[in-house]
C-alpha positions in Angstrom: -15.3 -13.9 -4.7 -16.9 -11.3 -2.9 -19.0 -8.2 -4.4 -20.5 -4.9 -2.6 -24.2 -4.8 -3.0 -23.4 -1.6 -5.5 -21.1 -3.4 -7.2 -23.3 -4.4 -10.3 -24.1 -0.3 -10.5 -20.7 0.7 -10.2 -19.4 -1.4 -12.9 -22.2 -0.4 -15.8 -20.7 3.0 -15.4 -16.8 1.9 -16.4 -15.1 3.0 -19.3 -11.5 3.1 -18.7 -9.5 -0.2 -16.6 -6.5 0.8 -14.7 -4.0 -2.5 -13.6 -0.8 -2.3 -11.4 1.0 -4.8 -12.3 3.4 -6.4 -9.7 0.8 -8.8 -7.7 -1.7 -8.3 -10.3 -0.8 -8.8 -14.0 1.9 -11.0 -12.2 2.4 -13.2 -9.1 4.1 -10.2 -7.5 7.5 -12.1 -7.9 10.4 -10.8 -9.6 13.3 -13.2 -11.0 16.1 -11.9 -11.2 18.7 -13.6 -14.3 22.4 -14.2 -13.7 23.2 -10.8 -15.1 20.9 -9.1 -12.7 18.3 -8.3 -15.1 14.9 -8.9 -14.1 11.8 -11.0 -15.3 8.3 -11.0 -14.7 5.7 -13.6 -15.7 1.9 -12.5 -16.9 -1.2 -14.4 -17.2 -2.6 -14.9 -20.9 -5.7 -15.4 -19.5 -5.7 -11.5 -18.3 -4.5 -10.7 -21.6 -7.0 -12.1 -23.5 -10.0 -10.7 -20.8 -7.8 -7.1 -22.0 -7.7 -7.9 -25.6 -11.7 -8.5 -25.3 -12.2 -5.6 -23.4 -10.4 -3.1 -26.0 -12.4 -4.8 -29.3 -15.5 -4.2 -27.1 -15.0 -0.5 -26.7 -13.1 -0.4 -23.4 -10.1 1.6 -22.6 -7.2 0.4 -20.4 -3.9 1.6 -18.6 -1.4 0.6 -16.7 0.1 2.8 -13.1 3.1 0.6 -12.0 5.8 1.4 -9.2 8.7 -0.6 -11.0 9.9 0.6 -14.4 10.4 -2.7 -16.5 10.7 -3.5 -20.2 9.0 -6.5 -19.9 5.6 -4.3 -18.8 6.1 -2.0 -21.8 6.3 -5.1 -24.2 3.5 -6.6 -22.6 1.7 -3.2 -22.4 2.6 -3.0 -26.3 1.7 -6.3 -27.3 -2.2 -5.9 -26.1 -3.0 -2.6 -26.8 -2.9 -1.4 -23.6 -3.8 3.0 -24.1 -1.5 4.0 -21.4 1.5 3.2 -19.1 2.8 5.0 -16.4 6.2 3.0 -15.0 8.0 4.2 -12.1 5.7 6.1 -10.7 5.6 5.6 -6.6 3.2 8.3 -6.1 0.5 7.1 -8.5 -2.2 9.8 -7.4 -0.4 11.7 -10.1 -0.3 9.3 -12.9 -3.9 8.8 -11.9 -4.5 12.6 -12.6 -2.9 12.5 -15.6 -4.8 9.3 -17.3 -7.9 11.1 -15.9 -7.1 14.0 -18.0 -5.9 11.9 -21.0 -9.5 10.5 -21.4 -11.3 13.2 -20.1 -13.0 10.8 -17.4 -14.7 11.2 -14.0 -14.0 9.0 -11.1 -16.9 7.2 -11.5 -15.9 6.2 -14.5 -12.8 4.3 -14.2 -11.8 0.8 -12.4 -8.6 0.0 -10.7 -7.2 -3.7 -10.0 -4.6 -3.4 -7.3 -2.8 -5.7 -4.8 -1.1 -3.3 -2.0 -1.2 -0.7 0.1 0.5 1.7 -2.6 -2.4 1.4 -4.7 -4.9 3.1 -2.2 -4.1 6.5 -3.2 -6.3 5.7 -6.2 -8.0 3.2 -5.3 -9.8 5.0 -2.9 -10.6 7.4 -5.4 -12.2 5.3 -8.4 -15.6 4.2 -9.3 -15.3 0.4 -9.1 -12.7 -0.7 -7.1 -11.5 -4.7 -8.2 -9.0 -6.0 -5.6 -7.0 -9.4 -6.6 -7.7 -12.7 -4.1 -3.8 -12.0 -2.5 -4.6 -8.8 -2.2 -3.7 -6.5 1.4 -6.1 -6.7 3.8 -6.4 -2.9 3.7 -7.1 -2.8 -0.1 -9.7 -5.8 0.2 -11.6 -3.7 2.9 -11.8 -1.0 0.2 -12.9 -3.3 -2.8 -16.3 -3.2 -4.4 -14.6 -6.6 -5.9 -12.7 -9.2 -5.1 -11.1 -11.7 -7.0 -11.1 -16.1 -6.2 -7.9 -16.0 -8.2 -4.7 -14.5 -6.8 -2.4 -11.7 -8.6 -1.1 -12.9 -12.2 -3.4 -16.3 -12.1 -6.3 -14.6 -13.6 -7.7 -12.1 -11.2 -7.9 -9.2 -13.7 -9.5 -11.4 -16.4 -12.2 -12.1 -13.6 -12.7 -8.4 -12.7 -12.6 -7.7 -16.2 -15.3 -10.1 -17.0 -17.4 -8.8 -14.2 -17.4 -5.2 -15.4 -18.4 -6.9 -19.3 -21.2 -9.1 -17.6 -22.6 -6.1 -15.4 -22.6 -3.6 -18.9 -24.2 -7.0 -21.1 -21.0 -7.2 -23.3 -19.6 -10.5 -22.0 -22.1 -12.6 -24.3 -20.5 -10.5 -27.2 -17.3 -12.3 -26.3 -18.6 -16.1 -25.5 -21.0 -15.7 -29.0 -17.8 -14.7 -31.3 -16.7 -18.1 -30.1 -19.7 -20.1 -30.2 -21.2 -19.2 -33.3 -19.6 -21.1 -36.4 -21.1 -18.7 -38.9 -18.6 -15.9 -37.1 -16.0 -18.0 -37.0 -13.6 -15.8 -39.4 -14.9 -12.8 -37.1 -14.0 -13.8 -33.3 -11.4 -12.5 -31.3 -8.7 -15.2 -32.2 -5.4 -15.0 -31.1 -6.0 -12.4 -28.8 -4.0 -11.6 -25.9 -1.6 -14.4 -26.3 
């Protein structure tokens, strides 16, 4: 893992976490069936870092290249605010999610993998780049996953952003504390 010496800063500032998806909520790898339909595979473990992130006040979306069902189920399934598919100039989708929250730069995340993300990446606060990531992008990152795209690399940006604003306890404790028990985050981001 490597951090920027302003990464700590950058992250207490974040309200809004923006994923790409191919080569970050998955491996990148697309499988196509016999029919010529497509499937994708994605982490639980990023969902549940999502899942904790939205019951602790965060906002999330999704800017994607490829326009898949699969990434609207899964976008559906935790929560996610907002999903822009197909979109292979994302500097606009980021415009518009800006607007949609009514949030400055410094204020928002992205997790990326590729050169396509840079548009925005170069514009965001804190910039989280996945351990497989481009050269190029990891040059740019404030962040920088151990754990490749779709293994857990946006769970681990994700928990860096909670630890830096002091939420991350609020997660471990709903799981640690018997008394809560009926109160945790179960089943989250399965």
């Amino acid at each position: 893992m490597k951090i920027s010496s302003d990464a700590y800063d950058r992250a207490k500032k974040i309200r809004l976490i923006i994923f790409d998806v191919d080569g970050v909520l998955t491996n990148g790898k697309i499988y196509i069936g016999e029919r010529g339909e497509f499937f994708k595979a994605f982490n639980c473990r990023d969902g549940f870092g999502i899942t904790a992130a939205h019951k602790l006040g965060m906002k999330t979306a999704i800017i994607t290249g490829r326009d898949s069902i699969f990434t609207t189920n899964r976008a559906n399934g935790l929560g996610i605010s907002s999903v822009k598919q197909g979109q292979l100039n994302k500097r606009n989708a980021y415009k518009e999610i800006k607007a949609e929250f009514n949030l400055t730069d410094e204020e928002i995340a992205y997790v990326a993998d590729d050169i396509i993300d840079l548009p925005v990446f170069v514009q965001v606060g804190f910039r989280a780049a996945v351990g497989d990531a481009d050269a190029e992008v990891k040059k740019r990152a404030h962040f920088i996953a151990e754990n490749i795209g779709g293994n857990g690399a946006a769970r681990e940006a994700i928990e860096f952003i909670l630890k830096a604003q002091g939420k991350w306890s609020q997660v471990v404790e709903q799981y640690t504390t018997v008394e809560d028990s009926e109160n945790n985050f179960a089943n989250i981001g399965q």
